[in-house]
N, C-alpha and C positions, 0 to 999 in steps of 0.2 A: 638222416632226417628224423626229428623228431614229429609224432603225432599229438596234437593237442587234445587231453582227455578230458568229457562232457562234465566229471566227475569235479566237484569243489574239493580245494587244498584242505585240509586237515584243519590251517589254522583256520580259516573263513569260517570252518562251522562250529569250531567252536566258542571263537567271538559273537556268534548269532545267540548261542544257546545261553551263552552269561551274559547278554544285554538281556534275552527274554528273561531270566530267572530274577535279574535285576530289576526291572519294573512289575513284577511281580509282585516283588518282596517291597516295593516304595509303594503302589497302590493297596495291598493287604492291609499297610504299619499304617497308612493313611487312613485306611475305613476303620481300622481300632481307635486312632484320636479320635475320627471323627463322631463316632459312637458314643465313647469314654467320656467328651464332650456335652454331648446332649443329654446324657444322664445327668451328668452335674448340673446343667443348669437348668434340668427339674428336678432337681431335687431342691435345688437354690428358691426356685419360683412356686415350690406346691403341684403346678399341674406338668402336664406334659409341652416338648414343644409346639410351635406354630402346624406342624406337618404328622405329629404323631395323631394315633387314633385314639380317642379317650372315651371310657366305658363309663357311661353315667348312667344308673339304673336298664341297662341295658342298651341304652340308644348311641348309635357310634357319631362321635361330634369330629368333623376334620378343620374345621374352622376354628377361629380364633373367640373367644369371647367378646360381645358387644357390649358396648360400656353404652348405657340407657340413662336419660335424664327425663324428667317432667319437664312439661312444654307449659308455659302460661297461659290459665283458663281467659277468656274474655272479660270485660267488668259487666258492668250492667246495664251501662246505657249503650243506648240502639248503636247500631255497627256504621251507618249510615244516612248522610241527613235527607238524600233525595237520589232516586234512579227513574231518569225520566227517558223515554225513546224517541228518534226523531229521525227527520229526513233533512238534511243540508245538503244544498249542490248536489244533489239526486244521487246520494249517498246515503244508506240507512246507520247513524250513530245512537249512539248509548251516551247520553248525558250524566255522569257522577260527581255529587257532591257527596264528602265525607263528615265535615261541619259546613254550618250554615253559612260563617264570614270566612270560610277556605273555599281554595280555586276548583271550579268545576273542569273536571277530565270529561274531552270529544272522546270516544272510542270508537272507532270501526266496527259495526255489528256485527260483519262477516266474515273479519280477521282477524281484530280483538287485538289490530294496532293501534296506539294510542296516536291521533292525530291531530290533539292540541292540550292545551293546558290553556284555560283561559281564569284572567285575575277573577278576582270575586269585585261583585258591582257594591260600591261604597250606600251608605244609605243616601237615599234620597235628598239633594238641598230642601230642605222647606221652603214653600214658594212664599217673594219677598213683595211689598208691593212698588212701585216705581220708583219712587224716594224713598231715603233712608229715614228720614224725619214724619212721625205722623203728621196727615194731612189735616191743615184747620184752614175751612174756609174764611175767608175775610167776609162780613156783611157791611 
């Protein structure tokens, strides 16, 4: 009778130890491209990458540089032609015109949802008198 011993064959551990030294050697040769890498493409671009830490008079920047533009100042005429307050249907609205012959915005005072758009009222018919022809009495 043979006893079975607790003890692994020779071969098993040594296939254990040349897979470990084998990923070893793949993840190392991988953090050197990936190094070798990022060097070049700051050197390519001037600064460092996305992720490295860069010394600007002292101040550590981990961020990327923010590309800034100028925003357009306002003209000079009023921003507004009319803000008038009110009560409809026992609701408190904020009545906005922007120009005089554009449409006035209902707002919600206490949600600041917009709850109508109403046309802009045309001018006034001039009032006509009964006929179209002026009146000449007969004597």
């Amino acid at each position: 009778m043979s006893a079975q011993s607790s003890h692994p064959t020779p071969s098993s551990v040594s296939w254990g130890i040349a897979l470990a030294a084998a990923a070893l050697l793949l993840i190392g040769g991988g953090l050197l491209v990936w190094s070798y890498r990022d060097q070049e493409r700051a050197g390519a671009t001037g600064h460092a990458p996305v992720g490295a830490l860069a010394l600007d008079d002292g101040v550590v920047s981990v961020s990327p540089p923010v590309a800034r533009r100028n925003l357009p100042m306002p003209g000079a005429e009023p921003g507004l032609h009319s803000v008038a307050f009110a009560v409809e249907n026992g609701t408190r609205v904020v009545k906005i015109k922007v120009l005089e012959t554009g449409d006035e915005l209902i707002v919600d005072a206490a949600t600041g949802r917009l709850l109508e758009a109403r046309p802009s009222r045309s001018a006034p018919v001039p009032p006509v008198g009964k006929f179209a022809a002026p009146f000449d009495p007969m004597t």
